[in-house]
N, C-alpha and C positions, 0 to 999 in steps of 0.2 A: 065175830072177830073181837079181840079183847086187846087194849095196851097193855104191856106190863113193861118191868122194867128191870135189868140184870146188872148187874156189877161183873166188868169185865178186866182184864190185864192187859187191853191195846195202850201200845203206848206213843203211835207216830200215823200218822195219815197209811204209812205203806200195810200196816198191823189191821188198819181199818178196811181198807183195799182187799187183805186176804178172806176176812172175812165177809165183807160184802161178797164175794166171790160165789162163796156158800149162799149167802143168804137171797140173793139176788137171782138164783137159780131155783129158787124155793117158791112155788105158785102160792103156797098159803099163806105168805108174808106180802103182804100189803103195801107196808111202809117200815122204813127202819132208821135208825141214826147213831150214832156213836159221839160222845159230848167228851174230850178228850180234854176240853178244863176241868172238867168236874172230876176229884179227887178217886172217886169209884170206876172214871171211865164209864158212866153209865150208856149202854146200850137200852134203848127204846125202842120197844119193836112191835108193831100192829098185826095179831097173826092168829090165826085159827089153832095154830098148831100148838101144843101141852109143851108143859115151863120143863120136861126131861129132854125132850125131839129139838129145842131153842138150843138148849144147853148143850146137846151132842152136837149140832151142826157148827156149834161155835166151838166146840174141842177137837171137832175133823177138821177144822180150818188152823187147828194148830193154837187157839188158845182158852183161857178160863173164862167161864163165864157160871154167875150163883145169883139165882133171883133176891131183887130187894123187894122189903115188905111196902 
């Protein structure tokens, strides 16, 4: 299980809500968070699952998400 970390386009608790939706139904995610001061919106996500499978779950939920280094 690896941290990494995304830069996303949530921009309100409800945005973060849809996405948890997705992610929350996802056994290989561990832990997750969305930091909504931080300029990038950085999503933090503790998961087994490969930085394409993070990315598509959070554009089926309707928004952008591009890993940061």
């Amino acid at each position: 299980i690896m941290e990494r970390t995304f830069k996303t386009n949530a921009k309100c608790a409800g945005c973060v809500a849809k996405i948890g939706e997705k992610l929350n139904h996802t056994p290989e995610i561990t832990e997750w968070s969305i930091d909504l001061t931080n300029p990038n919106k950085t999503l933090l996500i503790k998961s087994s699952l490969t930085d394409d499978k993070i990315i598509t779950l959070v554009s089926e939920a309707g928004f952008k998400a591009e890993k940061l280094a």
